[in-house]
N, C-alpha and C positions, 0 to 999 in steps of 0.2 A: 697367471699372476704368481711370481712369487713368496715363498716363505714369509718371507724381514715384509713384502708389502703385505701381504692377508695378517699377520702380526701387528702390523700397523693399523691396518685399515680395524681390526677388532679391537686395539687397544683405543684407538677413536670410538668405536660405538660403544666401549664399554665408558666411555669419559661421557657420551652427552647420555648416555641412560641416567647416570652418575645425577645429571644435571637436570635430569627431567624428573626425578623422585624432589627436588627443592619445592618448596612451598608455592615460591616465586621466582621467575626468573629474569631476570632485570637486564637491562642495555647493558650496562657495565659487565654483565657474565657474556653474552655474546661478544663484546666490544673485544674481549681474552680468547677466543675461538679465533682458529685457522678458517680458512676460506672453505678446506674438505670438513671440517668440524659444523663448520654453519649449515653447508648443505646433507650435514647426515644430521643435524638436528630439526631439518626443515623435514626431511625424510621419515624419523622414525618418530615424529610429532605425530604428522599426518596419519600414517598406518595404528599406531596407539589410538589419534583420539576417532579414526572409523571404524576401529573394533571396540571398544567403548560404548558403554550403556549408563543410563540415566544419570545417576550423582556424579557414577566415576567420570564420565564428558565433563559435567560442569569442572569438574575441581580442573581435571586438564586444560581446559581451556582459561578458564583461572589463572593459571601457571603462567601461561604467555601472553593475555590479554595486552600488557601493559606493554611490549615489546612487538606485538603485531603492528604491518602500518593498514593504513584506514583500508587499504584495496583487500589486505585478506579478511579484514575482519568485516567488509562489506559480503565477500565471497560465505563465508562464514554465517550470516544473515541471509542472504538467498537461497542457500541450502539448505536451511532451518525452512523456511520459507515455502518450499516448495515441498520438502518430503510431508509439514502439514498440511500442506494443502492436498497432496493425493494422499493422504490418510483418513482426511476428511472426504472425500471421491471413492474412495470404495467404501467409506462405511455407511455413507447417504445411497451410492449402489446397491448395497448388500441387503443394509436393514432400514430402507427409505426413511431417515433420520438424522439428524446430527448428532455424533459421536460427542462421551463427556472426555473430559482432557484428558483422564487415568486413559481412556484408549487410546489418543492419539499420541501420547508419549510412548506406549507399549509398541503402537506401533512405528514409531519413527526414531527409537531408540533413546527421544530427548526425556529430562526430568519432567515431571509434571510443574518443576517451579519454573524451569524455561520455555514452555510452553503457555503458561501464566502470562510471563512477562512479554513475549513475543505478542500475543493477543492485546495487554494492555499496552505496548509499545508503539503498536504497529501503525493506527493512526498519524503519528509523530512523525514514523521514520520517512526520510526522504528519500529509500530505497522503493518503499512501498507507493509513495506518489507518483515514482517513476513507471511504476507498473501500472496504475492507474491509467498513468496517459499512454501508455502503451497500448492499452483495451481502447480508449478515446479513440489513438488513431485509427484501430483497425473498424470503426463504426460505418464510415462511409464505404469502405469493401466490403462489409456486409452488408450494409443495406442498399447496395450495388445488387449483389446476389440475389438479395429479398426482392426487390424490381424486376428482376430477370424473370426468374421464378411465376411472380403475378402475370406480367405480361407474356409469359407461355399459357398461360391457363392455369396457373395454382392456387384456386381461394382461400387457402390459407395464406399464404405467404403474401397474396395482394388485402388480406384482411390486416394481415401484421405492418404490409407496411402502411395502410392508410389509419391504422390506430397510430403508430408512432409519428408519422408526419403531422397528424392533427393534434395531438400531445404536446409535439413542437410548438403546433403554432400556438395551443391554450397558454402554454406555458411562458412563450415569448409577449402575450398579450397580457397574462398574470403580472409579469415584473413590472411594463411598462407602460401601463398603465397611471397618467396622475393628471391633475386638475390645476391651470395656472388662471389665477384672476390678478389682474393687476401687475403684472410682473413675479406675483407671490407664486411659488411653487408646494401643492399638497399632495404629499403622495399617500397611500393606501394607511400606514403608519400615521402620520401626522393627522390626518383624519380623523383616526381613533380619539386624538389626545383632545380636540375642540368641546367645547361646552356642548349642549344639546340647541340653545339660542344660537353658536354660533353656525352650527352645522345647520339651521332652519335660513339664515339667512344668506348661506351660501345658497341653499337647493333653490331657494328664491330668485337667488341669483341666472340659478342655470335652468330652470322653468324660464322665465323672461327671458335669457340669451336665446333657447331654442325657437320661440315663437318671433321675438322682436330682437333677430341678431342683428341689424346695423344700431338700436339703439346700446349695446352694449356688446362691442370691437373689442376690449380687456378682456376680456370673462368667455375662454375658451376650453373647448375638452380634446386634452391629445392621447395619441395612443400608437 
Protein backbone atom coordinates (compact mmCIF):
# COMPACT_ATOMS: atom_id res chain seq x y z
CA UNK A 1 0.00 0.00 0.00
CA UNK A 2 0.98 3.30 -0.52
CA UNK A 3 1.88 6.57 1.36
CA UNK A 4 -1.30 9.08 -0.21
CA UNK A 5 -3.38 5.43 0.23
CA UNK A 6 -2.40 4.42 4.24
CA UNK A 7 -2.92 8.58 4.63
CA UNK A 8 -6.15 8.08 3.31
CA UNK A 9 -7.34 5.06 4.52
CA UNK A 10 -6.24 6.75 8.39
CA UNK A 11 -7.73 9.95 7.56
CA UNK A 12 -10.94 7.69 7.07
CA UNK A 13 -10.59 5.93 10.28
CA UNK A 14 -9.79 9.02 12.00
CA UNK A 15 -13.45 10.55 10.37
CA UNK A 16 -15.73 7.51 11.60
CA UNK A 17 -13.94 7.41 15.13
CA UNK A 18 -14.85 11.16 14.78
CA UNK A 19 -18.41 9.84 14.28
CA UNK A 20 -18.63 7.26 16.65
CA UNK A 21 -17.84 9.59 19.87
CA UNK A 22 -21.54 11.29 18.61
CA UNK A 23 -24.27 10.67 20.93
CA UNK A 24 -26.30 9.46 18.10
CA UNK A 25 -25.65 8.44 14.79
CA UNK A 26 -28.49 8.89 12.40
CA UNK A 27 -29.24 7.66 8.52
CA UNK A 28 -28.46 11.10 7.29
CA UNK A 29 -24.65 10.73 8.90
CA UNK A 30 -24.26 7.47 7.08
CA UNK A 31 -26.31 8.61 4.01
CA UNK A 32 -22.61 11.50 3.79
CA UNK A 33 -20.14 8.45 4.06
CA UNK A 34 -18.31 6.91 1.10
CA UNK A 35 -18.89 3.29 0.38
CA UNK A 36 -14.97 2.60 2.19
CA UNK A 37 -16.19 5.10 5.14
CA UNK A 38 -19.40 2.83 5.74
CA UNK A 39 -17.45 -0.27 5.76
CA UNK A 40 -14.64 1.06 8.22
CA UNK A 41 -17.62 2.22 10.31
CA UNK A 42 -19.28 -1.21 10.20
CA UNK A 43 -15.70 -2.39 11.09
CA UNK A 44 -14.45 -0.35 13.87
CA UNK A 45 -18.16 -0.61 15.48
CA UNK A 46 -17.99 -4.04 15.64
CA UNK A 47 -14.34 -4.50 17.14
CA UNK A 48 -15.22 -1.41 19.91
CA UNK A 49 -18.51 -2.74 20.91
CA UNK A 50 -16.80 -6.67 21.58
CA UNK A 51 -14.09 -5.12 23.63
CA UNK A 52 -16.76 -3.30 25.45
CA UNK A 53 -18.01 -3.95 28.92
CA UNK A 54 -21.23 -3.32 30.68
CA UNK A 55 -22.58 0.42 30.44
CA UNK A 56 -19.90 1.23 27.98
CA UNK A 57 -21.81 -1.72 25.24
CA UNK A 58 -25.15 -0.12 26.17
CA UNK A 59 -24.27 3.43 25.29
CA UNK A 60 -22.53 1.93 21.95
CA UNK A 61 -25.02 0.25 20.89
CA UNK A 62 -27.18 3.27 21.65
CA UNK A 63 -25.28 5.17 19.23
CA UNK A 64 -26.42 3.04 16.25
CA UNK A 65 -29.52 1.32 17.26
CA UNK A 66 -31.57 3.55 15.19
CA UNK A 67 -29.44 3.09 11.89
CA UNK A 68 -29.16 -0.83 12.40
CA UNK A 69 -31.52 -2.87 9.96
CA UNK A 70 -33.64 -5.43 11.84
CA UNK A 71 -31.12 -8.61 10.51
CA UNK A 72 -28.08 -7.05 12.68
CA UNK A 73 -30.05 -6.00 15.37
CA UNK A 74 -31.65 -9.59 15.45
CA UNK A 75 -27.96 -10.88 15.26
CA UNK A 76 -27.36 -8.52 18.14
CA UNK A 77 -30.14 -10.41 20.18
CA UNK A 78 -28.89 -13.89 19.58
CA UNK A 79 -25.58 -13.17 20.84
CA UNK A 80 -26.90 -11.61 23.89
CA UNK A 81 -28.98 -14.66 23.96
CA UNK A 82 -26.72 -17.29 23.90
CA UNK A 83 -23.46 -15.93 25.92
CA UNK A 84 -26.61 -15.82 28.82
CA UNK A 85 -27.37 -18.75 28.41
CA UNK A 86 -23.82 -20.41 28.83
CA UNK A 87 -23.33 -18.21 31.59
CA UNK A 88 -26.16 -19.43 33.15
CA UNK A 89 -24.58 -23.38 32.11
CA UNK A 90 -21.53 -22.99 33.92
CA UNK A 91 -22.81 -21.36 36.93
CA UNK A 92 -25.61 -24.16 37.39
CA UNK A 93 -22.33 -26.55 36.67
CA UNK A 94 -20.20 -25.03 39.05
CA UNK A 95 -22.32 -24.16 41.89
CA UNK A 96 -25.67 -26.36 41.22
CA UNK A 97 -27.75 -23.21 41.15
CA UNK A 98 -29.05 -20.47 39.27
CA UNK A 99 -26.74 -17.46 38.89
CA UNK A 100 -28.16 -13.64 40.18
CA UNK A 101 -27.93 -11.26 37.13
CA UNK A 102 -24.84 -9.20 38.82
CA UNK A 103 -23.00 -12.61 37.68
CA UNK A 104 -24.35 -13.19 34.58
CA UNK A 105 -23.60 -9.69 33.38
CA UNK A 106 -19.82 -10.06 34.93
CA UNK A 107 -19.86 -12.76 32.98
CA UNK A 108 -21.04 -12.09 29.57
CA UNK A 109 -19.81 -8.57 29.63
CA UNK A 110 -23.54 -7.20 29.28
CA UNK A 111 -25.01 -4.35 31.98
CA UNK A 112 -27.11 -5.81 34.58
CA UNK A 113 -29.96 -3.45 33.03
CA UNK A 114 -29.64 -5.38 29.69
CA UNK A 115 -29.65 -8.37 31.07
CA UNK A 116 -32.88 -7.26 33.06
CA UNK A 117 -34.43 -6.33 29.98
CA UNK A 118 -33.50 -9.48 27.89
CA UNK A 119 -35.17 -11.71 30.65
CA UNK A 120 -38.22 -9.42 30.95
CA UNK A 121 -38.39 -9.33 26.98
CA UNK A 122 -37.71 -12.47 26.03
CA UNK A 123 -41.09 -14.08 26.34
CA UNK A 124 -42.35 -11.45 23.51
CA UNK A 125 -39.48 -11.70 21.32
CA UNK A 126 -40.17 -13.74 18.21
CA UNK A 127 -36.43 -14.52 17.94
CA UNK A 128 -36.98 -16.61 21.09
CA UNK A 129 -40.29 -18.39 19.79
CA UNK A 130 -38.25 -19.38 17.00
CA UNK A 131 -35.91 -21.14 19.37
CA UNK A 132 -38.65 -22.68 20.96
CA UNK A 133 -39.77 -24.44 17.99
CA UNK A 134 -36.48 -25.32 17.08
CA UNK A 135 -36.20 -27.53 20.53
CA UNK A 136 -40.09 -28.70 19.44
CA UNK A 137 -38.68 -29.95 16.35
CA UNK A 138 -35.85 -31.81 17.50
CA UNK A 139 -38.38 -33.90 20.20
CA UNK A 140 -39.24 -36.63 17.76
CA UNK A 141 -35.23 -37.42 17.11
CA UNK A 142 -34.94 -37.61 20.57
CA UNK A 143 -37.46 -39.49 21.52
CA UNK A 144 -36.39 -41.63 18.53
CA UNK A 145 -33.08 -42.10 20.46
CA UNK A 146 -35.04 -42.63 23.94
CA UNK A 147 -36.92 -45.84 22.00
CA UNK A 148 -33.76 -47.13 20.74
CA UNK A 149 -32.14 -47.09 23.84
CA UNK A 150 -35.35 -48.96 25.64
CA UNK A 151 -35.69 -51.37 23.21
CA UNK A 152 -31.80 -52.42 23.45
CA UNK A 153 -32.38 -53.02 27.02
CA UNK A 154 -32.14 -49.55 28.79
CA UNK A 155 -34.67 -49.14 31.91
CA UNK A 156 -34.20 -46.03 32.16
CA UNK A 157 -34.59 -44.72 28.91
CA UNK A 158 -37.68 -47.23 28.19
CA UNK A 159 -39.01 -45.71 31.71
CA UNK A 160 -38.56 -42.11 30.28
CA UNK A 161 -40.06 -42.98 27.36
CA UNK A 162 -43.26 -44.63 28.56
CA UNK A 163 -43.63 -41.57 31.25
CA UNK A 164 -43.66 -39.14 28.35
CA UNK A 165 -45.92 -41.07 25.90
CA UNK A 166 -48.42 -41.65 28.78
CA UNK A 167 -48.10 -37.72 29.87
CA UNK A 168 -49.19 -37.31 26.06
CA UNK A 169 -51.74 -39.26 26.15
CA UNK A 170 -53.18 -37.59 29.99
CA UNK A 171 -52.66 -34.58 28.65
CA UNK A 172 -54.34 -34.91 25.10
CA UNK A 173 -57.50 -36.60 27.16
CA UNK A 174 -57.15 -33.36 29.65
CA UNK A 175 -57.97 -30.68 26.87
CA UNK A 176 -60.52 -32.85 25.10
CA UNK A 177 -62.41 -33.76 27.17
CA UNK A 178 -66.24 -32.20 27.13
CA UNK A 179 -69.97 -33.06 27.64
CA UNK A 180 -72.69 -32.28 24.64
CA UNK A 181 -76.43 -32.70 25.64
CA UNK A 182 -78.60 -31.42 23.11
CA UNK A 183 -76.60 -30.12 20.53
CA UNK A 184 -75.22 -27.91 23.73
CA UNK A 185 -71.44 -28.09 24.13
CA UNK A 186 -69.71 -28.05 27.99
CA UNK A 187 -66.48 -28.05 28.42
CA UNK A 188 -64.45 -28.49 31.80
CA UNK A 189 -64.72 -24.35 32.08
CA UNK A 190 -68.19 -23.88 31.37
CA UNK A 191 -68.93 -26.45 34.01
CA UNK A 192 -67.51 -24.62 36.65
CA UNK A 193 -69.87 -21.65 35.82
CA UNK A 194 -73.47 -23.78 36.26
CA UNK A 195 -75.50 -23.38 39.46
CA UNK A 196 -75.10 -26.40 41.78
CA UNK A 197 -79.29 -27.34 40.53
CA UNK A 198 -77.94 -27.24 37.29
CA UNK A 199 -74.94 -29.32 37.40
CA UNK A 200 -77.53 -32.07 39.45
CA UNK A 201 -79.68 -32.16 36.67
CA UNK A 202 -77.20 -32.61 34.06
CA UNK A 203 -75.37 -35.64 36.26
CA UNK A 204 -78.99 -36.93 36.05
CA UNK A 205 -78.98 -36.70 32.90
CA UNK A 206 -75.86 -38.81 32.35
CA UNK A 207 -76.66 -41.51 35.15
CA UNK A 208 -79.87 -42.20 32.93
CA UNK A 209 -77.94 -42.02 29.57
CA UNK A 210 -75.48 -44.61 30.88
CA UNK A 211 -78.00 -47.11 32.14
CA UNK A 212 -81.06 -46.25 29.67
CA UNK A 213 -79.00 -44.96 26.50
CA UNK A 214 -81.49 -45.47 23.69
CA UNK A 215 -84.07 -43.63 25.86
CA UNK A 216 -81.78 -40.63 25.74
CA UNK A 217 -79.66 -40.54 21.94
CA UNK A 218 -78.88 -36.28 22.69
CA UNK A 219 -77.02 -36.57 25.97
CA UNK A 220 -73.68 -37.93 25.06
CA UNK A 221 -69.86 -38.21 26.63
CA UNK A 222 -66.95 -37.47 24.14
CA UNK A 223 -63.52 -37.67 24.42
Amino acid sequence: MSTKESLQKLTHIEFVDKLLKQSKISNADVNKLTQRQQILLNERFTVFYNEAKDAKKDRLLDKVIGILPETERNAIWEINNMNIMNAIMQYVQQYGGMPPKTRIAEATGLSRQTVNKHFKDIQNNPLYKGIEQQFKFMIPKVLGEVLRGAINGDMRAAKLYLEFVGESKKQNSTQNNYIQINGNVYNEEKLKSLKPEQLQIIETILQTAEHERPLFSDAEILE
